[in-house]
KESERO-155974 format. One line per field, with one value per atom (N, C-alpha, C): residue number from 1; residue in one letter; atom name; x, y, z. Coordinates in pm, whole numbers, plus 50000, padded with zeros to 5 digits. Each point is the difference from the previous one (the first is absolute). Layout:
n <- [NUM_...]
res <- [A_...]
atom <- [CA_...]
u <- [X_...]
v <- [Y_...]
w <- [Z_...]
! end
This chain:
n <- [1_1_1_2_2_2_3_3_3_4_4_4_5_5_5_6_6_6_7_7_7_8_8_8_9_9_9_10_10_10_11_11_11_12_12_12_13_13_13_14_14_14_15_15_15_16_16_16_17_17_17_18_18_18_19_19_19_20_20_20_21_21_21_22_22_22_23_23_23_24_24_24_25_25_25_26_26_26_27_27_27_28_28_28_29_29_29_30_30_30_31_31_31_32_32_32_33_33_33_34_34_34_35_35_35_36_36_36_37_37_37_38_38_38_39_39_39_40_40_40_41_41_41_42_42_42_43_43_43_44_44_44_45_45_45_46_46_46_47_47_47_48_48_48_49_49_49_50_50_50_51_51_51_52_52_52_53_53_53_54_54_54_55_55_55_56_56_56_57_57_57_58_58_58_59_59_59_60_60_60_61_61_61_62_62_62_63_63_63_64_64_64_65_65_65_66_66_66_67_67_67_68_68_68_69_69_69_70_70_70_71_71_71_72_72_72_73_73_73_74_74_74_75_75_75_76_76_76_77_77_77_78_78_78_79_79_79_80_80_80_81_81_81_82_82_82_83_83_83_84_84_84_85_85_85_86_86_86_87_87_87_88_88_88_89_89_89_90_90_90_91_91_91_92_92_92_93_93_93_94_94_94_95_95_95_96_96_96_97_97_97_98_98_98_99_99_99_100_100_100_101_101_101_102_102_102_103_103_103]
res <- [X_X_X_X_X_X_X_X_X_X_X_X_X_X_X_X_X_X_X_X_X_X_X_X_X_X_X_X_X_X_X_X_X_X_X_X_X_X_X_X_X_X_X_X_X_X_X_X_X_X_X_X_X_X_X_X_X_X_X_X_X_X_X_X_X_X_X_X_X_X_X_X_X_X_X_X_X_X_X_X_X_X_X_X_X_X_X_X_X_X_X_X_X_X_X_X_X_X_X_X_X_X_X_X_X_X_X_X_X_X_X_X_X_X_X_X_X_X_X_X_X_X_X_X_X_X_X_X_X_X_X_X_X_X_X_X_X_X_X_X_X_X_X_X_X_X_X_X_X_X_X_X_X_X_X_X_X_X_X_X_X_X_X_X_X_X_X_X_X_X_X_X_X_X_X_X_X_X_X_X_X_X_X_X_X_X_X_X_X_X_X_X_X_X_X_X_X_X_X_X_X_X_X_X_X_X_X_X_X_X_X_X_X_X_X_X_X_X_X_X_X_X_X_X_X_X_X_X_X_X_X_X_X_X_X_X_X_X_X_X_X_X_X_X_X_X_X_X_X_X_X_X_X_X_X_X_X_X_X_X_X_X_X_X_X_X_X_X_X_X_X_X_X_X_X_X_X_X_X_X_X_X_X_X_X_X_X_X_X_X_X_X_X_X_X_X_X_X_X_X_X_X_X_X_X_X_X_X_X]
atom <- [N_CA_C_N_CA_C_N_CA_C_N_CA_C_N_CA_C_N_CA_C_N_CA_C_N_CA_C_N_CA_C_N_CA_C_N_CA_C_N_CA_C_N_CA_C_N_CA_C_N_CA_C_N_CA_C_N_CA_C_N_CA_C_N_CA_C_N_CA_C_N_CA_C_N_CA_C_N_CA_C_N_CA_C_N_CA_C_N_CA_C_N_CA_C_N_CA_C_N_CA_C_N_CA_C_N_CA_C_N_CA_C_N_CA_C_N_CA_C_N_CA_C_N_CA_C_N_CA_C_N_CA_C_N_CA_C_N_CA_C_N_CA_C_N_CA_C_N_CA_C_N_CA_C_N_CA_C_N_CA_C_N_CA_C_N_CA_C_N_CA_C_N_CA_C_N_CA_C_N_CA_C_N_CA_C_N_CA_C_N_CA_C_N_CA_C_N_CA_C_N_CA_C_N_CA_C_N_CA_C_N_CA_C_N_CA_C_N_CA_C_N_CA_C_N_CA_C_N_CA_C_N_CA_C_N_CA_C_N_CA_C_N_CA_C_N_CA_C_N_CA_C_N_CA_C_N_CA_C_N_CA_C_N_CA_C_N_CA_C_N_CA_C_N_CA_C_N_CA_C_N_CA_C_N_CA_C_N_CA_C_N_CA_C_N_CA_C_N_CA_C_N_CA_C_N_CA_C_N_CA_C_N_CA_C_N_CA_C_N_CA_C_N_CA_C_N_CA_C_N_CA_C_N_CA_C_N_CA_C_N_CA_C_N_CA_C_N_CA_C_N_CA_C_N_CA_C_N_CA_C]
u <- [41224_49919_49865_49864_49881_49988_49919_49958_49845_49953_49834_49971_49855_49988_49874_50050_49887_49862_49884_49900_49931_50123_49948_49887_49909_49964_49952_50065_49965_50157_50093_50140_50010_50050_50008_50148_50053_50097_50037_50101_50009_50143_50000_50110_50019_50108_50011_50118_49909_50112_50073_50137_50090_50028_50101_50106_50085_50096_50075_50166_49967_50131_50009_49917_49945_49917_49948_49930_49897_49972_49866_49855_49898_49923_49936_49946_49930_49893_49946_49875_49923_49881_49927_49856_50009_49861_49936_49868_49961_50069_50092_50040_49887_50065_49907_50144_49996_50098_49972_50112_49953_50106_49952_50080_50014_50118_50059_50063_49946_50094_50021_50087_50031_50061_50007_50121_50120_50066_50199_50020_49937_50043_49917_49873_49917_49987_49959_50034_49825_49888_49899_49940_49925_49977_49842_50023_49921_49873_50081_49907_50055_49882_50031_49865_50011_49832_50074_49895_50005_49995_50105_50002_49918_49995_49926_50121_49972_50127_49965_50067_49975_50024_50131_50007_50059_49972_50055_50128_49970_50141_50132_49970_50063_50050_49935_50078_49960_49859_49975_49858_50043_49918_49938_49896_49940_49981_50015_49921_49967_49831_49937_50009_50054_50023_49829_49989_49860_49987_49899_50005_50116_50037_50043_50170_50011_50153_50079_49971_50119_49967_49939_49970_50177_50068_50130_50071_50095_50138_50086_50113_50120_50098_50077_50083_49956_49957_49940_50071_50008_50077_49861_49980_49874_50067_49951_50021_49874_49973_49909_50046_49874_50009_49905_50054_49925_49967_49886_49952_49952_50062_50016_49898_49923_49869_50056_50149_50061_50038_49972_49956_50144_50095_50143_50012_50059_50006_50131_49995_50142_49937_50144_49974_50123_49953_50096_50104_50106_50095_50092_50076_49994_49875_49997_49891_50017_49822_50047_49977_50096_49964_49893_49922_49865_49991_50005_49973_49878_49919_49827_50087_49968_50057_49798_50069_49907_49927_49814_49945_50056]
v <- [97521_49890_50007_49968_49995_49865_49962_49821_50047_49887_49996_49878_49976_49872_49937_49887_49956_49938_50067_49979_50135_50092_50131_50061_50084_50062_50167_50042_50087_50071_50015_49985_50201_50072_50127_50021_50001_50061_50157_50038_50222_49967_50111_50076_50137_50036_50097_50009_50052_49984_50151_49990_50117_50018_50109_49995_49965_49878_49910_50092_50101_50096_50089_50094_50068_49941_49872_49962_50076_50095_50120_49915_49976_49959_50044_49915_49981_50091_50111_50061_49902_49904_49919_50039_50153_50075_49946_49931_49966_49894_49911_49885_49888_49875_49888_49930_49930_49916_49828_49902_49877_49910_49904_49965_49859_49961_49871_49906_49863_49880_49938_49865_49905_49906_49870_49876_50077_49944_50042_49922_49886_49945_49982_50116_50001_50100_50007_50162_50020_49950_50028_50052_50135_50057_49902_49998_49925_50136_50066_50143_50113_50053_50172_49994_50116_50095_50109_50085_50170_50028_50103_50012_50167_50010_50127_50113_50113_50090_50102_49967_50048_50171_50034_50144_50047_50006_50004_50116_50097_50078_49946_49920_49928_49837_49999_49835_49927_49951_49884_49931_49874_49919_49882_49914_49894_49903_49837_49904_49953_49972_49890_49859_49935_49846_49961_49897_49979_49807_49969_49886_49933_49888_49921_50068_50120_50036_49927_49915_49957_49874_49935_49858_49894_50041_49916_50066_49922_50029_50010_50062_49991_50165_50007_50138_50072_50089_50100_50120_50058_50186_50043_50140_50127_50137_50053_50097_50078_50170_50072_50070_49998_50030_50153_50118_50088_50041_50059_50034_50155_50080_50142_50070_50100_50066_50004_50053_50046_49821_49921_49889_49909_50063_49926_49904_49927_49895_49982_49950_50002_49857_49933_49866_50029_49991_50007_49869_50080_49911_50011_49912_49857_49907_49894_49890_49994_50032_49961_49846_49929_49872_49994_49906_49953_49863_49984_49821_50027_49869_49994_49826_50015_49842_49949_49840_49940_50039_49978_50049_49887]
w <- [60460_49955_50071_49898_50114_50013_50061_50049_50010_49967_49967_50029_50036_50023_49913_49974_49871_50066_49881_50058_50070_50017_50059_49910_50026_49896_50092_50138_50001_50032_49897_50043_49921_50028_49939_49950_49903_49942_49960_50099_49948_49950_49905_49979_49954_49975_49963_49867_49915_49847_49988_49990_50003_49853_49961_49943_49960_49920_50033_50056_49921_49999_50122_50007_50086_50161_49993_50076_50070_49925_50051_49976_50072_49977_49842_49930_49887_50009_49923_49987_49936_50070_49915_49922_50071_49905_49883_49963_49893_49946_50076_49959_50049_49959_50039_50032_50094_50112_49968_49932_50023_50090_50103_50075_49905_49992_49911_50060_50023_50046_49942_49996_49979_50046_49983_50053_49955_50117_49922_49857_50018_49871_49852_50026_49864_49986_49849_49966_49967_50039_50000_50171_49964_50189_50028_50138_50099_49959_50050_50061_49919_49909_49907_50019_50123_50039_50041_49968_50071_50154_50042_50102_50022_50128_50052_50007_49985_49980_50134_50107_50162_49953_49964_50005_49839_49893_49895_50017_50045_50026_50063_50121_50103_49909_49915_49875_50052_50147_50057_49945_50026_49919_50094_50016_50071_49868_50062_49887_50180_49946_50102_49964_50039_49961_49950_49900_49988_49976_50036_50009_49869_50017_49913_50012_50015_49988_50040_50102_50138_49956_49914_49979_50006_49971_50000_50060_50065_50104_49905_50015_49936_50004_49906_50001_49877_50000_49937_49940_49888_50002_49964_50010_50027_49951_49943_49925_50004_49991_49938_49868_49909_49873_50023_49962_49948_49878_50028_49815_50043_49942_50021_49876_50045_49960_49867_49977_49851_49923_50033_49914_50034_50070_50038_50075_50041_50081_50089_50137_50088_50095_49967_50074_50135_50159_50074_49961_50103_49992_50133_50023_50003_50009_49980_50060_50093_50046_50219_50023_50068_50031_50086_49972_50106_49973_50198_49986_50039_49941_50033_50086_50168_50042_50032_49997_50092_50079_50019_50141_50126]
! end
């Protein structure tokens, strides 16, 4: 689980998107990376912006929190969406829980 704190806006989010089968890191070459939130309980995201792609061979990814993200407290799931040069698409999985608490 991450914890965030609302109101943050200089908060950095990494990961690294695998394989689901394999768990080999993701070749993200010529993809575009979107980091995806939401409330647990709405199916509309807080946050769908592009993230920075640290090592595309290595599958790692950054979102810089940006103002307004952290505006509400509550329990959150986060997901990255890729969009692959060949026009395909891969949504990770599971949802990572993220609480955004109280400053």
């Amino acid at each position: 689980m991450t914890t965030l704190v609302q109101g943050d806006t200089a908060s950095v989010l990494n990961g690294t998107i695998t394989d689901e089968i394999t768990s080999a890191p993701l070749d993200l070459t010529g993809a575009t990376v979107f980091f995806q939130m939401r409330k647990s309980d709405d199916k509309r995201y807080t946050i769908n912006a592009t993230c920075s792609i640290v090592s595309p061979t290595a599958g790692t990814v950054r979102y810089l929190v940006a103002a307004n993200d952290l505006n509400t407290a509550g329990e959150y799931q986060a997901q990255f969406e890729v969009h692959f040069a060949d026009t395909t698409i891969l949504t990770t999985a599971p949802l990572i829980p993220v609480t955004v608490r109280r400053q």
